[in-house]
N, C-alpha and C positions, 0 to 999 in steps of 0.2 A: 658395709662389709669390707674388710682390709681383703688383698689381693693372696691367693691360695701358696704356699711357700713348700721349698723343697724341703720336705723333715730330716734329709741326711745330715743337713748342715743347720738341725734347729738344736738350739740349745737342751730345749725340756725333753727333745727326745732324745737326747743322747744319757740326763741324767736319771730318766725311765728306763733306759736300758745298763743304766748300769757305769753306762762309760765316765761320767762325771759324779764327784761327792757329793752328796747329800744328806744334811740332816734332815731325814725322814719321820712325822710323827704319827702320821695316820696313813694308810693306804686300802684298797680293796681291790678288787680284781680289774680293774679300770679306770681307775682312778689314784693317784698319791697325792699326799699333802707332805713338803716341806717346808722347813724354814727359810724364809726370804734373806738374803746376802747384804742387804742393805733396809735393816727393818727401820719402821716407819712409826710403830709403838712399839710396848712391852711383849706382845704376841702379832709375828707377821709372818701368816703362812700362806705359803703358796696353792693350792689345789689346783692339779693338772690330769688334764685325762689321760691315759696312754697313747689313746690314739692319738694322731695327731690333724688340727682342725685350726685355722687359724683366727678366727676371734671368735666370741659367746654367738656371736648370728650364723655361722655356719655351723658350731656342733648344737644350735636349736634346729636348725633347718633340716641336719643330716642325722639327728640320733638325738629326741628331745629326753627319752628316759637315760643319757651319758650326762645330759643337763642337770637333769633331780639329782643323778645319783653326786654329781658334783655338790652340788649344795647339802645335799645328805652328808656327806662327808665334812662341809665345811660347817654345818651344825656339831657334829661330834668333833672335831678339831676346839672348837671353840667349848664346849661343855667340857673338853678334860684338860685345854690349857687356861681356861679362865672361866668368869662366871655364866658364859650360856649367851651374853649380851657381844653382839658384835656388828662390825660392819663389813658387806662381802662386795668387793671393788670389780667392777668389772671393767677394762680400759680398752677401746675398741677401736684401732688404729691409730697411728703415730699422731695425730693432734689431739686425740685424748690422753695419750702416756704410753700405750702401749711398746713398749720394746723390743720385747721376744712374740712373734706372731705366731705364738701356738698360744692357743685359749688357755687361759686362770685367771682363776678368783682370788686375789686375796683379802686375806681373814683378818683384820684390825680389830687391835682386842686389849683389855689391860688397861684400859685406862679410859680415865672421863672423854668422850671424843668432840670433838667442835668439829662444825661445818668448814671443810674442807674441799675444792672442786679437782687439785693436787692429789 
């Protein structure tokens, strides 16, 4: 479990409120889905909750129905920007990729995918 972070100064919660752009494709009362700034395939969406939780093991720990509804979401993200087939990344601390320490998913989509650990 990555180390808990101050959300003032978190990226995703600044573009959850508004304060940074965002191409937004799907969201719900807790969750958004954007497009990723540096895509990786043909569809690369980000899925973030609002709240803010710093990797996939503490918003399982602290709120596991924010969890569903995350992947609930990255199911329909991917059924309306591609065909339903996808892959949902979850990167969980700076030696897995993790970047921004506020938990997402992202939705890899569009295209044939190969084994990838990146």
């Amino acid at each position: 479990m990555t180390t808990p972070t101050d959300s003032t100064n978190c990226l995703f919660c600044r573009i959850v409120a508004g304060e940074l752009p965002a191409d937004v494709v799907a969201s719900s009362d807790n969750v958004i889905a954007f497009r990723d700034i540096d895509p990786q395939a043909p569809v690369h969406v980000l899925v973030v909750p609002r709240a803010h939780y710093g990797d996939v093991a503490q918003v399982a720990a602290g709120d596991a129905d924010l969890l569903a509804e995350m992947v609930s979401l990255a199911d329909q993200v991917a059924g309306t920007l591609a065909d339903g087939q996808f892959r949902l990344i979850f990167n969980s601390g700076p030696r897995a990729g993790q970047s921004v320490f506020h938990v997402h998913a992202h939705v890899i989509a569009g295209e044939q995918l190969g084994w990838s650990p990146a």
